[in-house]
Every structure is written in C-alpha cells, then in structure tokens.
C-alpha positions in Angstrom: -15.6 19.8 -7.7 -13.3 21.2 -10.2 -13.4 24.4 -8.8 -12.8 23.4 -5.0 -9.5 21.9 -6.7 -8.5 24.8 -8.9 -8.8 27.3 -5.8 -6.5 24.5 -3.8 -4.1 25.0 -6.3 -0.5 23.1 -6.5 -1.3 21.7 -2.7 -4.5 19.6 -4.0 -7.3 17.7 -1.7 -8.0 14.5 -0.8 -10.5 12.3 -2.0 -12.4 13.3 1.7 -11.5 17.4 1.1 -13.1 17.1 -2.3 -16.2 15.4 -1.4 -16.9 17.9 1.6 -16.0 20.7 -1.0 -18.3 19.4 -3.2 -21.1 18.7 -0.6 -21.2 14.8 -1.7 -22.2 12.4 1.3 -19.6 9.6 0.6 -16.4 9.7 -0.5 -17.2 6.8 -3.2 -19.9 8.7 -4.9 -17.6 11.9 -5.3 -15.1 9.6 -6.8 -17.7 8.6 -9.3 -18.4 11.8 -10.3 -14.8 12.6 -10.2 -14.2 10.0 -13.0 -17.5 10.8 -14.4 -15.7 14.7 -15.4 -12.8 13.3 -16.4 -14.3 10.5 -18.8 -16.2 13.5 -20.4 -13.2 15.7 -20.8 -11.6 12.8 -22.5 -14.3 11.7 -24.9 -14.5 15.5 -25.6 -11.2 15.6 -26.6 -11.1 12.1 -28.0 -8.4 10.9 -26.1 -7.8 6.8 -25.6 -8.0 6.0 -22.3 -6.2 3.3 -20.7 -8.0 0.5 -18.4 -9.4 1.3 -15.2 -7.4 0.6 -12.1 -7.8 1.6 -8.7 -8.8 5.2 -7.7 -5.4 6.4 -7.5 -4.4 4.7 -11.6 -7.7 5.2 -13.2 -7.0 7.2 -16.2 -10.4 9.2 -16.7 -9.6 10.8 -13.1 -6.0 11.1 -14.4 -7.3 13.1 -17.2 -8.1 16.0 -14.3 -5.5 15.5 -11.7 -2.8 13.7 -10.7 -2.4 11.7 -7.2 0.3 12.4 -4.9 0.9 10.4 -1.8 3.3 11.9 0.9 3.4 8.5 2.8 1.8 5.0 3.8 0.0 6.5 6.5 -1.9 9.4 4.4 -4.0 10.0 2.1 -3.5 10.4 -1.4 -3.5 14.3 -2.9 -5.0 14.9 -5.8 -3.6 18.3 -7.8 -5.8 19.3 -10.7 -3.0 19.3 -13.7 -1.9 23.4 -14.2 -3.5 23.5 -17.7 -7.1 23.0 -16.2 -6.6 24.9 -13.7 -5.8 27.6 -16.0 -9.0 27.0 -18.1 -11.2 26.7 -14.7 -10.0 29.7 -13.3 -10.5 31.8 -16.8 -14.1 31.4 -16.2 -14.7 31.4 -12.6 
C-alpha cells in the first residue's frame, strides 16, 4: 500500500487504485488498513490525533496522505505527503 502510493507519486490513487494495488478485495477493508498504517506511524511518533471523521478527515490516514478531490463527480485522490515518500522510496 504505501509503496503503490510512493511510486504514484504527486498524482496519488484513489481509495479503488489503492486497494487493487494492494490486492485487497473491498475498498473498505483497504481503508482499514490504510488507517491501520497511519495510526501506527502516529503512535510511533507520538503524535495526538484528532477524532475520527469520515474517510476523507480521519486524521490517522491523514498522518500518510492527504485527499484531494478534483470535483463532485470523482473520486477523492489520496497523495502520500512528500516526506514519506522520501523515507519509502530510501528503502525500496
């Protein structure tokens, strides 16, 4: 997961890229896992979390990317923020 969206770079996936990058059957339990990395990122690095919101405002998936929607009618982007991309790539 993290390194399907390090390779995609400043462009990002969506949530539905990500899981078939990942090889994850559903969309919701990719999003799990997604939140999943970023709540253990944060606990690592013992940072205070804010409340969970929806999929696109949930701060432990905020912790790895951010979400960028292009309009109404499509689906959100999410682009892995530069620093982590940085630290995925050095050890790819």
């Amino acid at each position: 997961m993290l390194k399907a969206l390090t390779i995609a770079g400043k462009d990002g996936l969506t949530i539905g890229n990500l899981s078939q990058a990942a090889g994850y059957k559903s969309r919701e339990a990719s999003i799990k896992v997604f939140k999943k990395i970023g709540l253990l990122i944060a606990e690592y690095l013992e940072l205070d979390l804010p409340e969970a919101g929806s999929a696109q405002n949930d701060g432990a998936a905020q912790v790895l990317a951010f979400s960028h929607i292009e309009s109404d009618d499509e689906p959100a982007t999410w682009i892995m923020h530069q620093e982590l991309r940085d630290a995925v790539r050095s050890v790819l």
